[in-house]
C-alpha positions, 0 to 999 in steps of 0.5 A: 870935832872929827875925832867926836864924829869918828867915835860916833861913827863907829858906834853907830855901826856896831849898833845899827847890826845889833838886833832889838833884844827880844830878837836876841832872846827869840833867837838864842832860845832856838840856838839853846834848843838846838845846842840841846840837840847835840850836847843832850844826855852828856854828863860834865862836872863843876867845881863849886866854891867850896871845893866840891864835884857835882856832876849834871847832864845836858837835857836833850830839849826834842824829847815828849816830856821836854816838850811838854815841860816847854808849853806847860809852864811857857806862861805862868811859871817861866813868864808870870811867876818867873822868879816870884813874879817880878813882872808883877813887881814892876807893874805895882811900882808904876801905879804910885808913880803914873800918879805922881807923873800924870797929876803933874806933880814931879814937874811942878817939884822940878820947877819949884826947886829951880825957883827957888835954888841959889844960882851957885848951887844950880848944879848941883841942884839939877844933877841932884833931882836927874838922879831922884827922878830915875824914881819914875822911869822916863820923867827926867829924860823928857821933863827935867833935861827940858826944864833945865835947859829952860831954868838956865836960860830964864836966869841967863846962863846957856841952857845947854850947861843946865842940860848937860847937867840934867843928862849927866844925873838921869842917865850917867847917874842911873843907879844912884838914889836915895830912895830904896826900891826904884826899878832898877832895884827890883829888876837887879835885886830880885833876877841876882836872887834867882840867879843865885839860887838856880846854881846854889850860889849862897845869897849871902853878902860880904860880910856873910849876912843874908841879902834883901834883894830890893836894898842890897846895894842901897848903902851903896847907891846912897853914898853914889849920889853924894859922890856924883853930886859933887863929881858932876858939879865940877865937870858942870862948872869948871868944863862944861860951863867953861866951854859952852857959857860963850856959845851962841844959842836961839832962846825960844819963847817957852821959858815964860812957862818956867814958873808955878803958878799959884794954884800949883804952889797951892797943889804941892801944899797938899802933895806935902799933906798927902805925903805926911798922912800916907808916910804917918800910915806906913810907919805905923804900920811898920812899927805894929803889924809888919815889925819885925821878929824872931821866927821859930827857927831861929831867923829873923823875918822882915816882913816890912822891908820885904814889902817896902815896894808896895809902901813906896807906890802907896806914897807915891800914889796918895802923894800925887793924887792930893796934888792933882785934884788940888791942881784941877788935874783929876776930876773924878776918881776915874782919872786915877785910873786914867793916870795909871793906864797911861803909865803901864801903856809906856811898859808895854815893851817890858811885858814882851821883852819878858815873856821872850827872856823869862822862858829863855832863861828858864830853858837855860837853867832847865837844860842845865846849860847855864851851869855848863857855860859858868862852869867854863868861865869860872875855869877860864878866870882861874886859868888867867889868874883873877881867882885871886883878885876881887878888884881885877874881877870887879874891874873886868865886870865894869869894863864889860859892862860899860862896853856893851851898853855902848852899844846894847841898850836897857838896862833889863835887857843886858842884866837878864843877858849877864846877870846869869853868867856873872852871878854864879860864875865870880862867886865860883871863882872868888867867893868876894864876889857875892851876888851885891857886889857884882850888882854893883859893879854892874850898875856902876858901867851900866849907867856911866856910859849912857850918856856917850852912845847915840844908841840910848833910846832917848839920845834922839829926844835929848838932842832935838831938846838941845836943838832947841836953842842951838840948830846945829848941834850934832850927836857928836857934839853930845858925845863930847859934851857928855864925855867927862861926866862919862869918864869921871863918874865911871872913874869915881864910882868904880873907886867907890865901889873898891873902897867898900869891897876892900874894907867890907863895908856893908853894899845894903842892908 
C-alpha cells in the first residue's frame, strides 16, 4: 500500500509541472522562432539512409517573407490542410459514431452481450468489447467500466474485478481493434505519412511494399486484441479476482437498470437491419465503382481502401440511426443532427490542440529544424551502437514511449510531439525501422501505461465509479490493481511485435 502511494506520489508531482499541451506547442513555437534567430542562415549536413549528403540551411523565421509565410498559410494550409486534412478526417469519423453513441445503441450492445455471456468467459467478454469500444473514442471509459462493475455485481461477483477488466481493455488495451480505421489509426497513420515525406523518408513497410497509412498496422492490432484477450483474462482470474473476490464492497440500487428491455431488444433488432443493409451498400460499392485497378503508370490504386473511413461512419450512422428511431431515442430526423453536434462538442479540445500543433509543426519542418534535430539523434544511436539492432530500437521506443505517457497524457498530443523525430530519425539509423513498425511500437507503450497514471484524463472518473461500491478505495489502490494488466501487456505485446518484425511479417496491408 505505501509503496503504491510512493509511486503516485511521485507521478503525480512530475505531472502536476507539466503543462496542458497546447501550452507545450504554444511555447516551443516561441522557442523555435527564437532558435530561428540564432542558428538562421547556417548550412549543415545530413546522412541519409542511403548513404548520401544533403546539405539545408536553417531559415531565419524575423525575415518580410518568413513572416508573411507565417500569416498566410496559419489557417488553411498549416491547420485545415495540414497533412491532407486530417482534421477533417477525424470530425467525419465522429458523425457514424455520435449516432451509434447517442441513439443508445453501444450500451444496449454492451448490455446485451453481458446477459447474455456465460459467467466463464465474462472476462474475456469485458476486456473484449473494452477494446472494440475504442471505436467511439470516451464510451468504454464512461459506459462499459460502469456497466461492468454493474454486470458483475448483478451476477454476484465484486464488481471491482469486472471493472479492473473493463479498464484494462479500454485503456491498456487502447490500440487494439478488429475493426480498421478507428481514430488512432488516422491520427498515427496519416501524421507517420506526412512525417515521412517531410524528410523523404520512403513510405515503404518492411517487406518493401508501399503503405496505407489508415491500416498499416492493422495485421498487427488484430492479432494484438487476441493476445490481450487472453493476457488479460489471466491477470483478471488468477490476480485480480484472486485478491479482490473476498473484498468487502456497498452494491448501490443501479444494478436493476442492468437489464434490456423489451423495446430495446426490439431496437437492436433493427440496428442488425440497418447493419446488414448499409454493410450490403459498402460491398457493392467496393466490388463496382471503387474496386481497385492498375493505373497507367504501372500502380495499383485503391480507392476503396483509401476512403474506407468514410465507410465505416457510414455504417456506424445508418446502424445507430435504426436503433434509435426503433428505440424511441430520435424522433425526428433533427435529432440525427442533435446526436452529432453533441459528439463533435467532446472535440472541441482536439480543434485547438490542432491549430497550435499543426502550425507548430509546420514551422519546424519549414525551418528545416526537424532535419537538424533528427540529423542529431540519428548521429547519436550510431554513436551508442543500436544502428545495428532494430529490436534495441524498437525496445528504446517503447521504453520512451511508455515513460512519458506516464506522465503526458493523449495519445495526439505525444504522436505529434515524437512522431516527427521518431519517424525520420530510426529510418535513418536502421532502415528496419519503416514508418509502421515505429507506429507500432509506439502505440504498443502508449497504451500499456494507461492504466497505472493518475494522470490519465479519466483515472478520476474511473475511481469515483469504483467508489461506487468501495468508499475508500484510493488511486494508489488503482495503480496497484492495474499494474499486472500494465506490465503483462506491455511485456506480451512487445514481444509480439518483435516476433513480426524479426520474421518480416507484414504490420497491415
Amino acid at each position: 500500500m505505501n509503496k503504491n502511494r510512493n509511486i503516485r506520489s511521485i507521478v503525480e508531482k512530475i505531472g502536476s509541472k507539466i503543462p496542458d499541451p497546447i501550452i507545450i506547442f504554444i511555447v516551443f513555437y516561441i522557442i523555435l522562432m527564437f532558435i530561428s534567430l540564432i542558428l538562421g542562415g547556417r548550412s549543415f549536413s545530413v546522412i541519409s539512409y542511403d548513404g548520401s549528403k544533403t546539405v539545408y540551411e536553417f531559415k531565419q523565421m524575423f525575415t518580410s517573407e518568413n513572416i508573411r509565410w507565417i500569416f498566410s498559410n496559419a489557417i488553411t494550409t498549416n491547420w485545415l490542410s495540414y497533412g491532407g486534412g486530417i482534421l477533417g478526417i477525424l470530425l467525419i469519423v465522429m458523425f457514424g459514431i455520435g449516432i451509434a453513441e447517442e441513439s443508445g445503441l453501444l450500451s444496449a450492445l454492451i448490455r446485451k452481450l453481458g446477459n447474455t455471456v456465460n459467467k466463464t468467459f465474462l472476462p474475456a467478454m469485458i476486456i473484449f468489447i473494452g477494446i472494440m469500444s475504442n471505436i467511439a473514442t470516451d464510451v468504454g471509459y464512461l459506459v462499459l467500466v460502469p456497466l461492468a462493475g454493474m454486470l458483475y455485481a448483478g451476477t454476484g461477483k465484486n464488481p471491482l474485478v469486472g471493472m479492473a477488466a473493463a479498464f484494462a481493455g479500454v485503456s491498456a488495451g487502447f490500440s487494439a481493434n478488429l475493426i480498421p480505421a478507428t481514430v488512432s489509426d488516422i491520427v498515427v497513420g496519416n501524421n507517420a505519412e506526412l512525417f515521412a515525406q517531410n524528410q523523404n523518408i520512403p513510405f515503404l513497410s518492411i517487406t518493401g511494399k508501399p503503405l496505407n497509412p489508415i491500416t498499416m498496422n492493422y495485421f498487427f492490432i488484430a492479432a494484438s486484441t487476441f493476445l490481450l484477450i487472453i493476457v488479460g483474462t489471466v491477470i483478471n482470474i488468477k490476480i485480480t479476482e484472486k485478491k479482490y473476490s473476498s473484498l468487502k464492497i456497498e452494491t448501490p440500487p443501479e444494478i436493476s437498470t442492468f437489464t434490456v428491455s423489451e423495446k430495446e431488444n426490439r431496437a437492436l433488432l433493427f440496428a442488425l437491419l440497418g447493419f446488414i443493409i448499409s454493410a450490403i451498400i459498402v460491398t457493392l460499392i467496393a466490388i463496382f465503382p471503387l474496386k481497385s485497378y492498375i493505373a497507367a503508370d504501372g500502380k495499383k490504386v485503391t480507392p476503396f481502401i483509401d476512403n474506407i473511413i468514410l465507410f465505416v461512419t457510414f455504417i456506424f450512422f445508418v446502424s445507430g440511426a435504426f436503433y434509435g428511431f426503433a428505440a424511441g431515442k430520435f424522433k425526428v430526423p433533427s435529432d440525427l443532427i442533435s446526436a452529432m453536434t453533441k459528439q463533435l462538442g467532446g472535440m472541441s479540445y482536439v480543434i485547438i490542440l490542432t491549430f497550435f500543433c499543426y502550425n507548430f509543426l509546420a514551422l519546424f519542418s519549414y525551418t528545416n529544424a526537424d532535419i537538424f534535430i533528427t540529423g542529431l539523434g540519428a548521429s547519436f544511436l550510431q554513436k551508442v551502437g543500436l544502428s545495428g539492432s532494430p529490436i534495441l530500437l524498437i525496445l528504446a521506443v517503447i521504453l520512451v514511449t511508455s515513460l512519458i505517457n506516464l506522465f503526458v497524457g493523449g495519445m495526439t498530443a505525444k504522436w505529434l510531439l515524437l512522431g516527427p523525430l521518431f519517424i525520420p530519425m530510426l529510418y535513418n539509423v536502421n532502415q528496419s525501422m519503416t514508418p509502421e513498425v515505429v507506429t507500432a511500437a509506439y502505440r504498443v507503450a502508449d497504451s500499456c501505461t494507461n492504466t497505472i497514471t493518475p494522470l490519465m484524463t479519466y483515472a478520476g472518473i474511473i475511481l469515483s465509479q469504483i467508489r461506487r461500491y468501495k468508499k475508500d478505495f484510493t488511486a494508489g489502490n488503482l495503480i496497484g490493481m492495474m499494474f499486472p494488466y500494465s506490465a503483462a501487456f506491455l511485456i506480451s505485446w512487445t514481444v509480439l511485435l518483435i516476433v513480426f518484425v524479426t520474421f518480416k511479417i507484414p504490420l497491415g496491408f
